[in-house]
C-alpha positions in Angstrom: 72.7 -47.2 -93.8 74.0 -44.0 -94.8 74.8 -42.0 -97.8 78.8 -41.6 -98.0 79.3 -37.7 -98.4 80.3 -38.0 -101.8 76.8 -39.2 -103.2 75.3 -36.2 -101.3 78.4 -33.5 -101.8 76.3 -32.1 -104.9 72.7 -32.2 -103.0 72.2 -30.6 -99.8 70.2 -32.2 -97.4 67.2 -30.1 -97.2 64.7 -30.4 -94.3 60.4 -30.4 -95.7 59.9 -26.9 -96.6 57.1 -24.7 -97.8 58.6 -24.2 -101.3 55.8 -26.5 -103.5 58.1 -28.0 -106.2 55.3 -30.1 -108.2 52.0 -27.5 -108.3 49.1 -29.2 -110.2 46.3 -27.3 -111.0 43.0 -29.0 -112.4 44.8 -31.7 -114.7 42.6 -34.0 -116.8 43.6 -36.1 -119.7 43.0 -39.2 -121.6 44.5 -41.5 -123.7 42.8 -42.4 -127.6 40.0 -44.6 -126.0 38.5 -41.1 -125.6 38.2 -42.3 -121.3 39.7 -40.0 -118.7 42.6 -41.3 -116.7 43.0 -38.5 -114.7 39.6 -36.3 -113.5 40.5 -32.3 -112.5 43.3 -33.0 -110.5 44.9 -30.1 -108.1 47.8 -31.0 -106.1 50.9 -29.8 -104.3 54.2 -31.4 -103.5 56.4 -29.4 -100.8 60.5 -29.7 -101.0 61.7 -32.3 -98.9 58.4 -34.6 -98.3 58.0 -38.4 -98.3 54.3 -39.3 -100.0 52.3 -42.3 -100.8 50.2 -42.7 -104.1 47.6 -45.1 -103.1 45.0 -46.4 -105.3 43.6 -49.4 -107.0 45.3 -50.8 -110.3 43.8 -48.0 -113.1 43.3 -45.2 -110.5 45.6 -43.2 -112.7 49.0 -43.8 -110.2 51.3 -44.1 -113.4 49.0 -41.5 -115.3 49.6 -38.8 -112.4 53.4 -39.7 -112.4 54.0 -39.6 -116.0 52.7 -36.0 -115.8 54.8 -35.0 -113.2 57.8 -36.2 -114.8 56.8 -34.1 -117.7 56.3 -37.8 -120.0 52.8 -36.8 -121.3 50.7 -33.4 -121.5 47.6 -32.9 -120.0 44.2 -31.9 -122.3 43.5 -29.1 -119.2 45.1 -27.9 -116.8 48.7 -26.6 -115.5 51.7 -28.2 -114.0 54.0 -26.4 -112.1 57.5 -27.8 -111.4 60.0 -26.2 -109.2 58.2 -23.0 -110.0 57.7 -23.2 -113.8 54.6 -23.4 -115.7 55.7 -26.2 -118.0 52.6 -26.6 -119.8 53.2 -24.3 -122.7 56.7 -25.0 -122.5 58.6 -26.1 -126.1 59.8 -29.5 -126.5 63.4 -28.2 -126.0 63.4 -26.8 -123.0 61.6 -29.5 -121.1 64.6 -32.2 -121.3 66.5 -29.7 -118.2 63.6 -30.0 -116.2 63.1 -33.6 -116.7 66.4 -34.2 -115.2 65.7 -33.0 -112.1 63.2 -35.6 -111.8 63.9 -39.5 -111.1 61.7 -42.4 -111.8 61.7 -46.2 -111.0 59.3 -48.6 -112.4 57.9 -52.0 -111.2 59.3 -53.7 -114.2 63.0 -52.1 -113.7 63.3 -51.0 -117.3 67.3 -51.6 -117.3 69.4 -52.2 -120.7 70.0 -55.9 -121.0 72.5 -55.8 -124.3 74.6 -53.0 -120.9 76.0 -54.1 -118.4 75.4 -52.7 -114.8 77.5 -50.0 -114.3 76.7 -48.8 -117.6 72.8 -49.1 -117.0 73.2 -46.4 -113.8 76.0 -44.8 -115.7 73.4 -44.2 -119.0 71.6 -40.9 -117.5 75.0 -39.3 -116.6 76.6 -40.1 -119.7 73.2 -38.1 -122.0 73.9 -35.4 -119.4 77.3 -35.1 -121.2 79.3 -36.0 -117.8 83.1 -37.1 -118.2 83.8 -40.8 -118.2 85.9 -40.5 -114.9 83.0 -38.7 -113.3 80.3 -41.1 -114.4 83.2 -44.0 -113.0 83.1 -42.0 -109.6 79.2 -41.7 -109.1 78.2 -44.9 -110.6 81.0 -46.8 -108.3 79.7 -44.8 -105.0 75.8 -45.9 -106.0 76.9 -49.5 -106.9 78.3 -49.6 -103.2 75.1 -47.9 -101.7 73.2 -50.3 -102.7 75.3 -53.3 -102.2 76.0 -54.6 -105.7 79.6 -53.4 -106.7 80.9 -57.1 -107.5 78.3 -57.0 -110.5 78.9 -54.1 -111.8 80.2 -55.5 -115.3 77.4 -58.3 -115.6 74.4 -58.1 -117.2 71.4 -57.6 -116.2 70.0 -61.2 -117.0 72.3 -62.5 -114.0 70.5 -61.0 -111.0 67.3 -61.3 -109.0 64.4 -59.2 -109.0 65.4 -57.4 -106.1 68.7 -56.8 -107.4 67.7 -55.4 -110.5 65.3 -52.9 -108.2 68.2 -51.6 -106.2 70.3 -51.2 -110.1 67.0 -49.3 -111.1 67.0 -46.7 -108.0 70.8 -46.1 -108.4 70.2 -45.0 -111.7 67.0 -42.9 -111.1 69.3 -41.3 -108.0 72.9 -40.8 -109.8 72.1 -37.8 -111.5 70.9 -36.3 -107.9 67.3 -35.4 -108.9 65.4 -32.9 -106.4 62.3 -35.7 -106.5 62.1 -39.4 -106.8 59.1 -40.9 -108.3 58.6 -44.1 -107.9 55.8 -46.3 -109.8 55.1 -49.4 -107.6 58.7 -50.2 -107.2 57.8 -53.0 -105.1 55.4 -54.7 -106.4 57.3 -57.5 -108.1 58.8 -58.4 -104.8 58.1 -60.5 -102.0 56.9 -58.7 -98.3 60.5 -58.9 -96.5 61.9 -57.7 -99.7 59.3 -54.7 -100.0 60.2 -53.3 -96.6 64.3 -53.2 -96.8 63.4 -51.5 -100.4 61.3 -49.5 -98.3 64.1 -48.2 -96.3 66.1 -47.4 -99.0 63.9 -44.8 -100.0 63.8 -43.4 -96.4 67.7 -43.1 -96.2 67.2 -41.2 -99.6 64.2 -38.9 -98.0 66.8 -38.7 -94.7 69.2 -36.7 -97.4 66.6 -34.6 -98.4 65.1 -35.9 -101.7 61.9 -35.8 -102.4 59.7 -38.3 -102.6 56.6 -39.7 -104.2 56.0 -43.3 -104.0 52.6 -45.0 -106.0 51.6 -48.2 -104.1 48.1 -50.2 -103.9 50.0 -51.5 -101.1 47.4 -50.9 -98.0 49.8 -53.1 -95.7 53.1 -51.5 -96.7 51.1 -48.3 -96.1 50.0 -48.9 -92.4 53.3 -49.9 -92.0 54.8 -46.0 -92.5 53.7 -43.0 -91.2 54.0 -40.7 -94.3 50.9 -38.4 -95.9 49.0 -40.4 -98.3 47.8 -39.1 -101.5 44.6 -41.3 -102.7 43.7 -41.7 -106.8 40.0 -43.5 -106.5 38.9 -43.5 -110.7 41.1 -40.3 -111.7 40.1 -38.3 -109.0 41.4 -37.4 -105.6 39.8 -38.6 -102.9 40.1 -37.8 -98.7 
């Protein structure tokens, strides 16, 4: 399976560089139970990779990803995101580098009151995008992923799996340089896991970016992609 040119025309493929999009430096940070959730974190991200997030349930997976994506401040520490310091940025200047960052969720997080084209349509249509542009790139992404006869039902019509692949069109329509993705898999069954698995490589094969949070050991023995370990807020070797 390939992305048609026109869901790639406005994002080069780009082959795993040295440019560090995501820089991390000592990050720690709780939440009001006064407990850390993440423990002096420094980390790196490099342009083009494919990594795993492993760790136990409350390792800090989502914690880690929610900083990336510039969702919640750390108490100490800096993050660094396609080379700026963010952490003493002002509220309104964070939303244009949030959009360069895509998430998808284990518990799809889609609009049920929208239908579908409008759920993957919703992130393109904040971004002030025409109405025939946001009909042209959410049509393209409904195809990718195999679910253009739905696109004006409702959520509350399809499977698990389908709502997923409506979830990662909509984290990918706006083109974002990485993809975070916060157990995406982990409401599905094992054949299920691994096709959604390979959707994430043909997105990787264009050149996006990649960071994928499992506790998944056997969907991780199954890939051969760096693994980035969380073990009680901390990394670990």
């Amino acid at each position: 399976m390939h992305l048609s040119e026109k869901i790639i025309e406005e994002a080069q493929s780009a082959p795993v560089s040295q440019e560090q999009i995501v820089r991390l430096e000592n990050i720690s940070m709780g939440y009001l139970t006064g407990q850390e959730v993440l423990k002096n974190v420094t980390l790196s991200i490099a342009r083009g990779g494919f990594h795993f997030l492993s760790g136990r349930s409350g390792a800090g997976k989502s914690s880690l990803l929610n900083v990336i994506a510039l969702a919640v401040r750390p108490q100490h520490g800096k993050v660094e995101l396609f080379g700026t310091e963010t952490t003493g940025l002002t509220r309104h200047k964070l939303p244009e580098l949030r959009r360069r960052v895509g998430m998808v969720f284990q518990e799809y997080r889609l609009i049920d009151h929208l239908t579908i084209e409008e759920n993957v349509g919703l992130p393109l249509k904040i971004a002030g995008e025409s109405k025939q542009r946001i009909a042209e790139k959410v049509a393209e992404l409904l195809a990718w992923v195999g679910l253009s006869a739905y696109h004006k039902a409702r959520p509350e019509v399809l499977s698990g799996g389908q709502k997923q692949r409506v979830a990662i069109a909509r984290a990918v329509v706006t083109r974002p340089d990485i993809l975070l993705a916060d157990e995406p898999s982990g409401n599905l069954d094992a054949s299920l896991r691994i096709k959604f698995m390979h959707l994430f490589e043909t997105l990787h094969g264009d050149g996006m970016t990649i960071l994928f949070a499992t506790h998944d050991e056997t969907l991780i023995s199954m890939f051969r992609y760096p693994v980035i370990r969380l073990k009680d807020g901390r990394l670990v070797k």
